[in-house]
N, C-alpha and C positions, 0 to 999 in steps of 0.2 A: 438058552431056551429053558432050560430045569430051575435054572436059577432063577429067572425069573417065574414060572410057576410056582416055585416053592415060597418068594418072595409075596406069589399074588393069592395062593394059600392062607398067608398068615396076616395076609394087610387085611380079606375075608373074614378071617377069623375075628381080629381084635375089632371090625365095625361090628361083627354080630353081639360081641362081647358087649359092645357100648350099647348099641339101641338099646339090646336087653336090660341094662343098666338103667337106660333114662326110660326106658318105659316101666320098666315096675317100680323106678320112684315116680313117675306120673301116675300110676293108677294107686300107690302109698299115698301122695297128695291128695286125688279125688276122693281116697276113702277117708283121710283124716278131714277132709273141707264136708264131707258127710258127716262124719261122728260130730265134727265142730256143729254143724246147724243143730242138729238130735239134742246135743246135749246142752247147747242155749238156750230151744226151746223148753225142754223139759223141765230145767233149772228154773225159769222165770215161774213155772205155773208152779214147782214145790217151796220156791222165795212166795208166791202168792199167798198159797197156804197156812206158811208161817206166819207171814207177816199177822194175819187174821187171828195166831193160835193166842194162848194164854200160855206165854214164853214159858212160866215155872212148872206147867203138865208135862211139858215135851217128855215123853219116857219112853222106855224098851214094854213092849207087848211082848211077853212068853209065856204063847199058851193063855194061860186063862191068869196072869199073873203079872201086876204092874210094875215095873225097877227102874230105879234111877238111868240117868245114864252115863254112868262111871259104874254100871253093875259089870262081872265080867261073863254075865251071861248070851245066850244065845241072843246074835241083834239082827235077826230081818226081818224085823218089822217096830217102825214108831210109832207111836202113838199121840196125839193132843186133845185137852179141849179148843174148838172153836169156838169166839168170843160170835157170840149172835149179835153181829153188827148191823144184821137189814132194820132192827126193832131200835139199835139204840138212839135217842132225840129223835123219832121219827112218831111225828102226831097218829100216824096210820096202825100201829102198833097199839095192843093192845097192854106191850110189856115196853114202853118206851121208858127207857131206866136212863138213868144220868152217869153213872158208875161209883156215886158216891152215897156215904153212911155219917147221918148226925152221930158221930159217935157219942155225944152228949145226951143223947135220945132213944138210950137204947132199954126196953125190957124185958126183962126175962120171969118166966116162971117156970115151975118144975122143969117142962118138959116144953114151952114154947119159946120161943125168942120174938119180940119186935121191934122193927127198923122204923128208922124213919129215910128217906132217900129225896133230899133238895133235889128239886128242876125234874120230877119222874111225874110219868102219869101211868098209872096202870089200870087194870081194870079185869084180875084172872078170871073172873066170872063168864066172861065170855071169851068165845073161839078168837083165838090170833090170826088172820087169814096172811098174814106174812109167814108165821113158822108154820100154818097149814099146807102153803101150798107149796114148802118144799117137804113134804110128807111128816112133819111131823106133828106134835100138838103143845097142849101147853102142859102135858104130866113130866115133859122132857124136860121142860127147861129149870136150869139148874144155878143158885148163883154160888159164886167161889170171889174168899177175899182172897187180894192180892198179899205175897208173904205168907202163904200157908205154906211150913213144911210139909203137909202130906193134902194133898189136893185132892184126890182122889177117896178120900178116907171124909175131906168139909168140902165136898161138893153137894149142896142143904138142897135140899128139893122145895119149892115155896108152893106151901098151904093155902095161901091165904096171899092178894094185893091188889090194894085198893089206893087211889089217887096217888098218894108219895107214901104209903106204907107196906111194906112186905113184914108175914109173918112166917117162921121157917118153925119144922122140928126142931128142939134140941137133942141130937142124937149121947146115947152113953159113950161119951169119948169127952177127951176136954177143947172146951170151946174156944177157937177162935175167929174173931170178928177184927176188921182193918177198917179205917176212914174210905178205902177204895175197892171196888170189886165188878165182878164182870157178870155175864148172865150166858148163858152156855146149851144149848136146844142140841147139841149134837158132838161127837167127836172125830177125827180123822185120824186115820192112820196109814204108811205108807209099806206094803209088804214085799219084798223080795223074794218071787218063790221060781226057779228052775229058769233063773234069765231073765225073769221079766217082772218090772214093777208094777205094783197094782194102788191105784190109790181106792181105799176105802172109810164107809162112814155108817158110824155104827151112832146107835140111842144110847144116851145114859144110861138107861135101864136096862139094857145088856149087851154085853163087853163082848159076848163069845158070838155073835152072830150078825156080820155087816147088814146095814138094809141097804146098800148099795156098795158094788165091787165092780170097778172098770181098769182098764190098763191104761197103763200112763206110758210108759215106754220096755221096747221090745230090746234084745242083746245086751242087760246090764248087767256086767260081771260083779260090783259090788255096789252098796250104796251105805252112808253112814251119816247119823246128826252124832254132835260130842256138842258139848260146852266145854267154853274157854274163857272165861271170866265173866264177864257181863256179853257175850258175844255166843249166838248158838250157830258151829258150822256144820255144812254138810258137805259133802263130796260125792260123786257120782263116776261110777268107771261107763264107758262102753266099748263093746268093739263089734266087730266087721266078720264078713264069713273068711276074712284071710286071714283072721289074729290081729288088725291091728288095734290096740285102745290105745283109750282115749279118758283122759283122768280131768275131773275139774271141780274148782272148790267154791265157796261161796257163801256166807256171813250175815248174819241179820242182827 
């Protein structure tokens, strides 16, 4: 009779030992089939973003300060131009640009520069009611040739354009101009502050103050862009109120 109680003691024991086994890998499962969706979704809408950016801005935002990213500074938060793609070949546009430069057709004097732009129709003189109505105007939009080592430094503000011509400052720096270039009304940046990502989007015209700041997602322990050759990656951690993360990477 002992023997067998002591036997039914312990067969008690090792089912208690097991359920608890399968069920905190079952509720492990639910929360990694959790983090897996979070961080699907999240992923497709910051691949969105890129996709849209002007791949060679992608940089670290520190503070009021723009770096590479190979800098070994403080990285939670990136930064890009957006390529203003509602405007571009779009007759409804008052900035409909082609993305190209006669480079054969270019003049310059002292302090102006002009372009000539095949297949563009512009017309700055008047309101753009496409970059109007997502708040911004046409003092924003900015063109950047493609192959500028410092983007940020020949991002030209246009003075001046009319049917296929843009006229830009020539700013005191030295000038670079490409057969190819984009047109740029806004920037995005994505910040990591206390867990939680925030996408925002700031005006050309200043760096230090979003005119919009939303959450993109809530529990991210890390998030990071790098370049890899012709390839910009990012990575996103998250996790769960029990600890578990959840790591995943992803290329454009």
């Amino acid at each position: 009779m002992i023997l067998a109680i002591v036997v039914g003691t312990i067969l008690i024991g090792v089912i208690i030992q097991i359920y608890h086994s399968l069920h905190s890998n079952y509720l492990k499962s639910l929360a990694i089939t959790r983090l897996e969706s979070n961080a699907i979704n999240t992923m497709l809408i910051i691949e969105n973003y890129l996709q849209q950016s002007i791949k060679e801005s992608i940089s670290i935002k520190n503070n009021s300060q723009i770096l590479p990213l190979d800098s070994t500074a403080n990285s939670d938060e990136f930064i890009w131009f957006n390529q203003s793609l509602d405007c571009r070949q779009n007759s409804s546009s008052k900035f409909n640009w082609s993305g190209y430069v006669d480079i054969n057709d270019i003049k310059i004097t002292s302090d102006l520069i002009n372009l000539t732009s095949p297949l563009s129709i512009f017309n700055s003189n008047q309101k753009d009611s496409i970059i109007s109505n997502l708040n911004f105007n046409n003092n924003d939009i900015r063109i950047i040739f493609k192959g500028s080592d410092n983007i940020y430094q020949n991002a030209y503000k246009i003075l001046d354009a009319n049917s296929d011509k843009i006229t830009i400052k020539r700013e005191n720096q030295p000038l670079f101009i490409s057969e190819i270039y984009y047109l740029s009304h806004n920037l995005i940046s994505l910040k990591l502050q206390n867990n939680t990502l925030y996408l925002r989007e700031f005006s050309p015209n200043n760096l230090n103050t979003p005119i919009r700041s939303n959450i993109l997602a809530n529990n991210i322990s890390s998030f990071n862009i790098k370049q890899s050759g012709a390839n910009t990656i990012f990575r996103l951690c998250l996790f769960d109120i029990d600890n578990v993360e959840l790591c995943k990477s992803s290329s454009i």
